[in-house]
C-alpha positions in Angstrom: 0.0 0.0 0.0 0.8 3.7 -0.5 2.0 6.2 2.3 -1.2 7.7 2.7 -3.9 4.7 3.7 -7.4 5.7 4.9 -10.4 3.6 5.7 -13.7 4.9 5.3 -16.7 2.7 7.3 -20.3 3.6 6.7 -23.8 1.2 6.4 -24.9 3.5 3.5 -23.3 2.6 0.1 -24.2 6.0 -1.1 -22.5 7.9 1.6 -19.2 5.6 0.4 -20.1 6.5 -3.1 -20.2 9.9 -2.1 -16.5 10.3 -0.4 -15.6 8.6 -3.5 -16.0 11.0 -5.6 -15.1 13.8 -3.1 -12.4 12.5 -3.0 -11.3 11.5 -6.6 -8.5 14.4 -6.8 -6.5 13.0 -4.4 -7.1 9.0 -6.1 -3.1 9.0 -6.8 -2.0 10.1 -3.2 -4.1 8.5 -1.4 -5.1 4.9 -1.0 -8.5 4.8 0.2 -10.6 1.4 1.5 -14.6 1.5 2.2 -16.1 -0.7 4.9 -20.3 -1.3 4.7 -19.7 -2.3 8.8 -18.0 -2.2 11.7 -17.1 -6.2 11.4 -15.9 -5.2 7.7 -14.0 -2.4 9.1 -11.9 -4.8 11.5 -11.3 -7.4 9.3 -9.6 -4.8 7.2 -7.3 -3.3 10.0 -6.5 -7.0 10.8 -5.4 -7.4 6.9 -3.4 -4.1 6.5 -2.0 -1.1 8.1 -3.8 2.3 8.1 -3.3 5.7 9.1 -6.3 7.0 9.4 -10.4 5.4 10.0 -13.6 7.6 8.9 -16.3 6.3 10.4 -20.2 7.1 10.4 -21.9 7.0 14.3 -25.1 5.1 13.5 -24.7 1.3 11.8 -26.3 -1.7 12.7 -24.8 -4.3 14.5 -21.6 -2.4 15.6 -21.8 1.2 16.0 -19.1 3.9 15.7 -18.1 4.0 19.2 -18.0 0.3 19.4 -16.4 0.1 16.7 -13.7 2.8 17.8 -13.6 1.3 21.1 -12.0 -1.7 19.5 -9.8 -0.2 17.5 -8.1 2.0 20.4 -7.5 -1.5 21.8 -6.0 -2.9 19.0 -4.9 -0.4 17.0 -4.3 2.8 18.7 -2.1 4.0 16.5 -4.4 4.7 14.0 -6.0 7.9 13.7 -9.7 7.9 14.5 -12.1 10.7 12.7 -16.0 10.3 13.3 -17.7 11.9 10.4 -22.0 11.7 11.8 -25.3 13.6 11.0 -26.4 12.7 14.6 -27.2 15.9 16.8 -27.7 13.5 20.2 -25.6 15.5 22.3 -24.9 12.4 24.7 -23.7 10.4 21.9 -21.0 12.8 20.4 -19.9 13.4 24.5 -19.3 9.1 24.6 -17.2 9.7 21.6 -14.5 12.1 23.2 -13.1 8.7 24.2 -12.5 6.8 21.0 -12.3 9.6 18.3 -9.7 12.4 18.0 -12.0 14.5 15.5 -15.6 14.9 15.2 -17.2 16.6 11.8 -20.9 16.6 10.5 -22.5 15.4 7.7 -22.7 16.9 4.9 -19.3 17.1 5.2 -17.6 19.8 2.6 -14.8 18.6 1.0 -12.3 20.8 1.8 -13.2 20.3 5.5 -12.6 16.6 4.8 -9.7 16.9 2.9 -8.1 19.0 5.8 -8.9 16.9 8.6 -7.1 13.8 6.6 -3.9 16.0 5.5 -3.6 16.8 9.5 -3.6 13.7 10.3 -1.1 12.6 7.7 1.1 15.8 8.9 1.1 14.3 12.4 3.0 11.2 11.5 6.5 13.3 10.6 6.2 15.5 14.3 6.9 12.4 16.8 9.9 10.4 15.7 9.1 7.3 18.7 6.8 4.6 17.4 6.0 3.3 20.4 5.0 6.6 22.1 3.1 7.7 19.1 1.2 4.7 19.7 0.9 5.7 23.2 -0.1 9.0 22.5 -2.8 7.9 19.7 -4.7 5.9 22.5 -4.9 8.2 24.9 -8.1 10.3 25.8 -7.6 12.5 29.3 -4.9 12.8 31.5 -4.9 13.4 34.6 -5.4 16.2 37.0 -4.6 17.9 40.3 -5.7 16.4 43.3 -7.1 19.3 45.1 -8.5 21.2 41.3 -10.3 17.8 40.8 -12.0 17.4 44.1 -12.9 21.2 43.4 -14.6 20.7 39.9 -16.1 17.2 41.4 -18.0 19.5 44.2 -19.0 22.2 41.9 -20.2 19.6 39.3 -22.1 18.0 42.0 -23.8 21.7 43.1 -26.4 22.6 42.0 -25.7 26.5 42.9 -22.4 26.1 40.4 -22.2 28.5 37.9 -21.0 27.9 34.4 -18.5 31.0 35.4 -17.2 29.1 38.2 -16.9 25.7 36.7 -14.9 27.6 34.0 -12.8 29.1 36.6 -11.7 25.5 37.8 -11.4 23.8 34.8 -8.9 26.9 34.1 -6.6 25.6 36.7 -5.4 22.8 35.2 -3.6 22.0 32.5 -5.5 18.7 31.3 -8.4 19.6 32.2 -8.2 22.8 29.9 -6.9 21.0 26.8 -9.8 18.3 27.0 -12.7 21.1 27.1 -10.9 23.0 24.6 -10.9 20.2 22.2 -14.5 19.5 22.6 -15.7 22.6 22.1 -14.1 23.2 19.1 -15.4 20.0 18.0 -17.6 20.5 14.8 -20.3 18.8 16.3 -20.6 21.8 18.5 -20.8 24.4 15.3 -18.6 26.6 17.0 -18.0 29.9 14.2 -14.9 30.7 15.9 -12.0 29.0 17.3 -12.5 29.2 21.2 -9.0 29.1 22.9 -10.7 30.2 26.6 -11.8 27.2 29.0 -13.7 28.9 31.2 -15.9 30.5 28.2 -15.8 27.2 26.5 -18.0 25.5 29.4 -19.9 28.7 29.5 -20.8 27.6 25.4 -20.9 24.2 26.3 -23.6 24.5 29.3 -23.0 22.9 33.1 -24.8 19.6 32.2 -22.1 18.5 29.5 -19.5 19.2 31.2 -20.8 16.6 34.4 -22.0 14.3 31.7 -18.3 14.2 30.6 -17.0 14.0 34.6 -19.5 11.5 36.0 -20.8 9.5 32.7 -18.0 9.5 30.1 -15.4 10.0 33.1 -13.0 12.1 31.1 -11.4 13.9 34.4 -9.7 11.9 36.8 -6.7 13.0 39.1 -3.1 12.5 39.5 -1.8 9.7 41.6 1.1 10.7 43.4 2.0 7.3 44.7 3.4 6.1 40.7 6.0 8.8 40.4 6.7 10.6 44.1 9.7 13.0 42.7 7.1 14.6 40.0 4.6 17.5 41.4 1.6 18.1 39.3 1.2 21.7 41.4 4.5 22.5 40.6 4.0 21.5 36.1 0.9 23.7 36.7 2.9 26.8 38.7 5.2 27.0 36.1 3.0 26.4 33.3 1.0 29.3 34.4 4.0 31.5 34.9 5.2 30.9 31.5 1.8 31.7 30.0 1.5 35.1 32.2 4.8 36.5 31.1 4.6 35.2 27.4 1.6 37.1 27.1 3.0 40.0 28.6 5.7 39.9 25.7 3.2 39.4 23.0 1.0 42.6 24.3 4.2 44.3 24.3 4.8 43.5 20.9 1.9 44.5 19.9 0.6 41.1 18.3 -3.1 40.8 17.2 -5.7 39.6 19.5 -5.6 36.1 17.9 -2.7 35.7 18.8 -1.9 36.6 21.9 -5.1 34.3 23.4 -2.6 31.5 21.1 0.4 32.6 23.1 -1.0 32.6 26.1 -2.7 28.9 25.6 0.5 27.9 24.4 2.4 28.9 27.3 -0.2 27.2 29.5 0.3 23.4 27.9 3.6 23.7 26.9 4.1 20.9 29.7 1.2 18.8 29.0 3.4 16.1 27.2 5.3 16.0 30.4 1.9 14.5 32.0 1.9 11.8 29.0 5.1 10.8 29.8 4.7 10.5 34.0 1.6 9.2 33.7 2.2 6.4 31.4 5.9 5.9 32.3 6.4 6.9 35.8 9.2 4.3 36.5 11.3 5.9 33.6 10.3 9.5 34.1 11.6 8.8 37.7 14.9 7.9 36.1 14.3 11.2 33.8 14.1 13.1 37.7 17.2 11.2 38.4 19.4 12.3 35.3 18.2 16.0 36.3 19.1 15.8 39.9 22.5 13.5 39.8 23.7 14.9 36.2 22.3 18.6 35.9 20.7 17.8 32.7 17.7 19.9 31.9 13.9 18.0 32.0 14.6 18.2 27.7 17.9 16.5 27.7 16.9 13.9 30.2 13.9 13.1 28.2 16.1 12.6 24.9 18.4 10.5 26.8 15.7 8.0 28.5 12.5 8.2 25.7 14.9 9.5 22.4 12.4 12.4 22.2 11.1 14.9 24.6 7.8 16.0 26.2 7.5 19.0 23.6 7.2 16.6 21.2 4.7 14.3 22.8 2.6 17.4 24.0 2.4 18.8 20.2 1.0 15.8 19.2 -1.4 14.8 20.9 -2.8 19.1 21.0 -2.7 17.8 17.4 -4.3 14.8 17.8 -7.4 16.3 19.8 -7.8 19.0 17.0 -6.9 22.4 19.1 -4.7 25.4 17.1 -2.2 24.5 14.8 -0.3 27.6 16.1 -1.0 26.2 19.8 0.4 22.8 19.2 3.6 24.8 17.0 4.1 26.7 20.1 4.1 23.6 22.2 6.4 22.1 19.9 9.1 24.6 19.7 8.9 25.9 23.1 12.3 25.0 24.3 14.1 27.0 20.8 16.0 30.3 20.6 13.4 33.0 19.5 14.5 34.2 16.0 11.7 36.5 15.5 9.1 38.8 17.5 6.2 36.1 16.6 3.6 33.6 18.9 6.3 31.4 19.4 9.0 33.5 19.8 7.0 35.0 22.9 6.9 31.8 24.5 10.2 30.7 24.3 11.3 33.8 25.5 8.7 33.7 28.9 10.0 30.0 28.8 14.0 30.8 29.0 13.0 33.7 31.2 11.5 31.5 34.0 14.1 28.6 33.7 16.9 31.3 34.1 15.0 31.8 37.8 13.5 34.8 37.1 11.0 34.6 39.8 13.5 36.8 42.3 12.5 40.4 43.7 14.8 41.7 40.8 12.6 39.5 38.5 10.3 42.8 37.3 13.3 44.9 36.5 15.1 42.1 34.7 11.6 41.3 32.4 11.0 45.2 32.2 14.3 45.5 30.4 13.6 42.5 28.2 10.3 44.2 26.9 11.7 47.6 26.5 12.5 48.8 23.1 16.4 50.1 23.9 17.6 46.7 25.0 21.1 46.4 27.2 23.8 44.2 25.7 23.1 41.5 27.8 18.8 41.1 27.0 17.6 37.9 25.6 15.8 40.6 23.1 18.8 42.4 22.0 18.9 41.0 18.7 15.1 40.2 18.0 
């Protein structure tokens, strides 16, 4: 088979007719399989490898979820798009678990073709097989201890506001990313892209957000106990230091409003691949802990050494995986450079170096006053921006 290998699953032979000819152009680039079922769909994983599986929500026999559910068992590498007319707002919340991508039927062909080349552009950004595999199959990660217990009460009052669920669910770091993707979901219609979690539970109304913490159990918390050197307060701290300052620069800058909310968003999960990798590897991200503490290596050059790639990868891909900003999951990818430039990602790796460099001191404001001024010293990290 070709490079490119997508499997489209649908009960309706016209809908499969359909994408066939939406998709003609791209005939020679892609190499494109149609299932009538979910049974069909299987025994074609089970015969070749794919990249990426289209699949319809309502079929007889096996549904789209169950059919997803298997496949993130045994086969979640593979990139999972549900394309649905359904509007049943319970169903589309069970399927933040199995799908990375939601879009509605009729589904333009542009829109189509887009969501596919993503997924085709993830496979070059995270050079481990095995934790792309990882990465594929995961749908949460987990939060705070003391946020969780928070949003757990407030979900379980009934004089929460949306406002104040928003305000938790800001917080933290997972928790943020996984409302973010599902509000920008396309089964939610959004006209914008919304990059603010407290007003995308406002959009999305209190009672999703508990279906997806008590009936699809998206938000769990952090258990200390499998990795005791790593603090999930102190990811968060510094991920919402970064993500202060880094906006700071890009108001300074004078970047559009776009922007800056990117910036800011980026600054905030620029860690969030660190969480893949303690929560599914806490033995070796103990080791990571180690190198850092007994060799001075940075968390980045640890990571390299134990995993052969690093959390900035890991957290880029799955941001792309779930769908939010391109320019987000860019940001979260490149937030450990030089800046070169006075651009989103330039901002963050300059609140980044910033805060690694300790800047958190009572001479701190003078230091990052001089850094956003527009006669910089010999010695600024913007001198030559």
């Amino acid at each position: 088979m070709s490079g490119k290998r997508i499997l489209f699953v649908d009960d309706e032979p016209r809908v499969l007719e359909g994408v066939r000819r939406m998709l003609y152009p791209v005939r020679h680039e892609w190499e494109m399989r149609f299932a009538g079922s979910g049974a069909a769909a299987l025994a074609a994983l089970a015969e070749s490898e794919f990249d990426v599986l289209v699949t319809d929500l309502r079929m007889p026999g096996m549904n789209g979820i169950e059919l997803l559910s298997e496949v993130v068992k045994l086969y979640p590498q593979v990139l999972r798009i549900i394309m649905s007319g359904t509007a049943d707002q319970e169903i589309a919340l069970r399927t933040v678990t199995v799908a990375h991508q939601y879009l509605m039927k009729p589904c333009d062909p542009g829109v189509l073709r887009a969501a596919i080349q993503q997924a085709f552009r993830l496979g070059g950004l995270l050079n481990n097989a095995a934790l792309k595999k990882l990465v594929s199959g995961i749908h949460s990660l987990p939060s705070i201890p003391s946020v969780y217990v928070r949003l757990m009460n407030a979900l379980g009052s009934s004089d929460s506001s949306t406002r104040e669920i928003g305000s938790i669910i800001s917080q933290d770091v997972a928790m943020t990313a996984k409302i973010l993707q599902l509000v920008n979901s396309a089964f939610f219609g959004v006209s914008r892209r919304i990059a603010d979690p407290a007003e995308a539970v406002v959009y999305l109304g209190a009672d999703a957000v508990r279906a997806l913490a008590f009936s699809v159990s998206v938000f769990s918390q952090f258990e200390k106990h499998r990795a005791p050197s790593f603090s999930v307060e102190e990811l968060r701290n510094h991920s919402v230091e970064v993500a202060s300052l880094a906006r700071r620069i890009a108001l300074d800058w004078k970047l559009d409003a776009a922007a800056v909310e990117d910036v800011f968003m980026g600054g905030l999960l620029h860690g969030i691949g660190t969480l893949v990798l303690v929560t599914n590897y806490p033995d070796r991200y103990e080791a990571v802990m180690l190198l850092m503490r007994e060799e001075g290596l940075s968390a980045y050059e640890a990571e390299l050494k134990e995993f052969g790639t690093t959390h900035a990868e890991a957290g880029a891909y799955l941001l792309c995986l779930w769908n939010l900003s391109d320019r987000v999951a860019e940001i979260v990818a490149s937030h450990h450079g030089d800046p070169v430039d006075r651009g989103p990602v330039a901002a963050v790796q300059l609140a980044h170096s910033l805060i690694d460099q300790g800047l958190r001191s009572p001479g701190a404001e003078a230091v990052i006053a001089n850094c956003l001024s527009d006669e910089q010293p010999a010695s600024s990290p913007l001198r030559d921006l």
